[in-house]
C-alpha positions in Angstrom: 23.2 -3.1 -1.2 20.6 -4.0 1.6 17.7 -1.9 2.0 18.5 -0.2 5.3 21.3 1.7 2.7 19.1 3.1 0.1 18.0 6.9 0.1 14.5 7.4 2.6 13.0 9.4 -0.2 13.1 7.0 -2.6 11.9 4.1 -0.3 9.2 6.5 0.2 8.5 6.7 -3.8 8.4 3.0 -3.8 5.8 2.7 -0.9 4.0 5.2 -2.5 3.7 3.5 -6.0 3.2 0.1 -4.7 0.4 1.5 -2.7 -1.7 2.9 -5.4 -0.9 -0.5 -7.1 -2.5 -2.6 -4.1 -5.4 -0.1 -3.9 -6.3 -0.2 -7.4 -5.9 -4.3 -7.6 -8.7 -4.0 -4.5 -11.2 -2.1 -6.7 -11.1 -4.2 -9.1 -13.3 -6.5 -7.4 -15.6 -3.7 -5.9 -16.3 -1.9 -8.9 -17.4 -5.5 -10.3 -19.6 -6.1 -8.0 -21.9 -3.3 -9.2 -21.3 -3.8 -12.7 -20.9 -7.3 -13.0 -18.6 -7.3 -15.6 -17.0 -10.5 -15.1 -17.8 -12.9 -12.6 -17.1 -12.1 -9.2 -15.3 -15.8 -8.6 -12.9 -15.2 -12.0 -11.4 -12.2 -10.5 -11.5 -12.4 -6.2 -8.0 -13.5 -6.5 -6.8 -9.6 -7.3 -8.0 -8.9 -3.5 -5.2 -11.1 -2.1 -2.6 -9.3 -4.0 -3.8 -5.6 -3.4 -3.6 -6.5 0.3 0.0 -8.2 0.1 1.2 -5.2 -2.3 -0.6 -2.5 0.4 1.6 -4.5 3.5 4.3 -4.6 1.5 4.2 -0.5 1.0 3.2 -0.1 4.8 6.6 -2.0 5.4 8.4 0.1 3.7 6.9 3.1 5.2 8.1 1.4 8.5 11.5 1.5 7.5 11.9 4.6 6.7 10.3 6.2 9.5 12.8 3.6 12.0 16.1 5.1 10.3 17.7 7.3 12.1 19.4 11.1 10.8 16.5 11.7 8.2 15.1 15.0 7.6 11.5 16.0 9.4 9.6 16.3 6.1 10.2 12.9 5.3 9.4 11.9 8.5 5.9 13.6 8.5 5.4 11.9 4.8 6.3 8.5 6.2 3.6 9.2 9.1 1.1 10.2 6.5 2.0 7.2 4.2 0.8 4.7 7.4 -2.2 6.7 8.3 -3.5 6.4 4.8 -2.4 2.9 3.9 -3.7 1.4 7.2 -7.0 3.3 6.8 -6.9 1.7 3.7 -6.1 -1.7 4.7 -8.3 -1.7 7.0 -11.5 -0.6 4.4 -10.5 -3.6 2.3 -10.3 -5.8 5.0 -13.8 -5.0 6.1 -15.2 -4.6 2.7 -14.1 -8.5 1.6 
């Protein structure tokens, strides 16, 4: 079964839980720097894979909002799903 086949909603529960995944893995590192719990070289890594787990759930995202014959509400979720993983993207990338 590809991926274009499976059920929007539950691409968008995928996106969703990868998402939180990627964020959390990014403040790792953050919240280290103010406590300095390890050391900040030991742990940098985690960055690199919030950011490809955060694009990973903005792509899926994507596809759901490019198939066609799915219901407005998930639509407007998919929308909001972007908005707040590009915002969030985006305050990683400027916060590295």
């Amino acid at each position: 079964m590809k991926l274009n086949d499976k059920d929007p909603q539950q691409l968008l529960q995928r996106s969703f839980t990868i998402g939180i995944v990627g964020i959390i893995l990014c403040f790792i590192p953050l919240i280290n720097n103010v406590t300095a719990f390890a050391e900040p070289e030991k742990i940098f890594f985690l960055n690199g894979f919030g950011l490809a787990a955060q694009f990973m759930a903005l792509s899926l995202a994507i596809l759901v909002i490019r198939k066609r014959k799915i219901p407005h509400e998930t639509k407007d979720k998919s929308k909001r799903m972007i908005i707040a993983l590009s915002v969030s993207i985006l305050f990683f990338f400027l916060n590295t």
